[in-house]
C-alpha positions in Angstrom: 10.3 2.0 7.2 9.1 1.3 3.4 11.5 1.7 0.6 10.2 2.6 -2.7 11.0 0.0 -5.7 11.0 -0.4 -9.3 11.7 -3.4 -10.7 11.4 -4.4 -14.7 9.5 -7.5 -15.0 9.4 -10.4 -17.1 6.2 -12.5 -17.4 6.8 -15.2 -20.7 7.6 -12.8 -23.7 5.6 -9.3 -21.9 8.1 -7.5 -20.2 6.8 -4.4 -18.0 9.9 -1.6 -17.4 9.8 0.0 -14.5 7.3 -1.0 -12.4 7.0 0.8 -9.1 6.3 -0.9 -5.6 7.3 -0.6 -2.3 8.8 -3.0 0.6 8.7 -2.8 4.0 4.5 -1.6 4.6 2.1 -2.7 6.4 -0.8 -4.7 4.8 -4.3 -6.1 5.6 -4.1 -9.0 8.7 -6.4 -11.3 6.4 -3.3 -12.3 4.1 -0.8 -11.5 7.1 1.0 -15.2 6.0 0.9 -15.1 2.4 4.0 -14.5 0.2 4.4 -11.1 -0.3 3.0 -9.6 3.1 4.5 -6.4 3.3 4.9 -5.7 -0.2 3.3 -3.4 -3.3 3.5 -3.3 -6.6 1.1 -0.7 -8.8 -2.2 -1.6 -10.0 -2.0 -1.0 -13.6 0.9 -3.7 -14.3 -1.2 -5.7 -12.4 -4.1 -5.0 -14.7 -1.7 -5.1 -17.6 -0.6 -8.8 -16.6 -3.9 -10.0 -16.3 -5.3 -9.0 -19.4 -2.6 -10.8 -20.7 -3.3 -13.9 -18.8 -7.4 -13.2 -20.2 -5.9 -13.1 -23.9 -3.5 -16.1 -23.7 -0.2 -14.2 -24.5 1.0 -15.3 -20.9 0.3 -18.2 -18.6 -1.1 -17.5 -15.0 2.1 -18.7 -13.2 4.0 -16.8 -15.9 2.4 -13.8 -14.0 3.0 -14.9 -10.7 6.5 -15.7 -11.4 6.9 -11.8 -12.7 6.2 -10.9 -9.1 9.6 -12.5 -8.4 11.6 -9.5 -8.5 9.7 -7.8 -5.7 9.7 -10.9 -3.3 12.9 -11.0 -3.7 13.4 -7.5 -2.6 10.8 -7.7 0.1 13.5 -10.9 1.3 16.5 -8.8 1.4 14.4 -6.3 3.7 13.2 -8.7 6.1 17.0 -9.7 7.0 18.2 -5.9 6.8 15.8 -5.1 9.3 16.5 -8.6 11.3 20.0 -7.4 11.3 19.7 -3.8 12.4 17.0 -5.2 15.6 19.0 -7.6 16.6 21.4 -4.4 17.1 19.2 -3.2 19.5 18.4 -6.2 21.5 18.7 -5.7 25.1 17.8 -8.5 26.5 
């Protein structure tokens, strides 16, 4: 079950408010082990922090780094739903 999330983020001096994701989905097997797996974020604050990145008002892992807010989330939803399976483990 995905949760809807918005999270303001912080990349250097930009800061996004607001910006909607989710948690919890299911995502292309190709990038099954990367960070993030299992987690969205929209596509224009994307857009908006790399066009930042392309005119030098923010670094690349100052970008990266504004994703932090999400993984974070996408953490504490990997151990809620740990928790509530192990509830149901009948072995």
């Amino acid at each position: 079950m995905a949760y809807d999330v918005t999270r303001d983020i912080t990349a250097g001096p930009l800061v996004l408010p607001g910006v909607r994701g989710s948690v919890g989905a299911v995502y292309s097997e190709h990038r099954k082990e990367k960070p993030g797996d299992g987690a969205a974020v929209e596509l224009p604050a994307v857009v908006e922090l790399l066009a930042a990145v392309e005119t030098g008002q923010i670094t690349a892992a100052q970008a990266q780094a504004a994703f932090a807010p999400f993984l974070d989330r996408l953490e504490e939803y990997d151990r809620e739903m740990d928790e509530r399976m192990a509830r149901y483990d009948y072995s």
